[in-house]
C-alpha positions as CSV (number, residue, x, y, z in Angstrom):
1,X,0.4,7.0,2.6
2,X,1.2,3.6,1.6
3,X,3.7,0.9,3.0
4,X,6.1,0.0,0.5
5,X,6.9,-3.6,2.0
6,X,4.1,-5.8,-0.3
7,X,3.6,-8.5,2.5
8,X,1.8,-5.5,4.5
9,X,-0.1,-3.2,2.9
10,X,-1.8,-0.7,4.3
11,X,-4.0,2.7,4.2
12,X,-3.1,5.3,6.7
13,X,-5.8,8.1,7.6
14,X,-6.5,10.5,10.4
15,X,-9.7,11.5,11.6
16,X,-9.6,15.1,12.7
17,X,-12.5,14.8,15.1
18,X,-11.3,12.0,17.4
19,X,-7.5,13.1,16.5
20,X,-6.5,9.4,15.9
21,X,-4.6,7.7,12.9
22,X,-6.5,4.5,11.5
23,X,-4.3,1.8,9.7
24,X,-6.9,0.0,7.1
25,X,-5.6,-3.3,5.4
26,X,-5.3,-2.2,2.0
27,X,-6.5,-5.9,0.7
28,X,-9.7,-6.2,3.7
29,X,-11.4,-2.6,4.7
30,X,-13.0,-4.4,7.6
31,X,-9.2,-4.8,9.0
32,X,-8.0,-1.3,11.0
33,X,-6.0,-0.1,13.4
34,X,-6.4,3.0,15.8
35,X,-3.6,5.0,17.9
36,X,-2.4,8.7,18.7
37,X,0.1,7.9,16.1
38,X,0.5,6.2,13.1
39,X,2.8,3.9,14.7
40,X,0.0,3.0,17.5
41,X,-2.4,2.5,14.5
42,X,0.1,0.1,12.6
43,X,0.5,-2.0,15.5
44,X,-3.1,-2.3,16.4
45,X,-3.7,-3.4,12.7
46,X,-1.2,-5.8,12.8
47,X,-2.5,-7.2,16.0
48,X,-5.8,-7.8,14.3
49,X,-3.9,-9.6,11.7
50,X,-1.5,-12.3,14.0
């Protein structure tokens, strides 16, 4: 799943194990996010990136 807004662009996967979404900067792989939902994941990414 991809954001379609080009000034944030990001990966969206879930690892089944822990049960958490990870948000991944598209444009930087070292850049993620983690939360119970994608939401949670989006806003830890972009807390990384302020």
């Amino acid at each position: 799943m991809k954001n379609i807004n080009m000034n944030n662009m990001y990966r969206i996967s879930l690892d089944t194990d822990k049960q958490i979404f990870i948000a991944t900067d598209i444009n930087n792989d070292f850049k993620s996010g983690t939360g119970v939902t994608i939401k949670d994941a989006i806003k830890s990414l972009q807390k990384q990136s302020a």
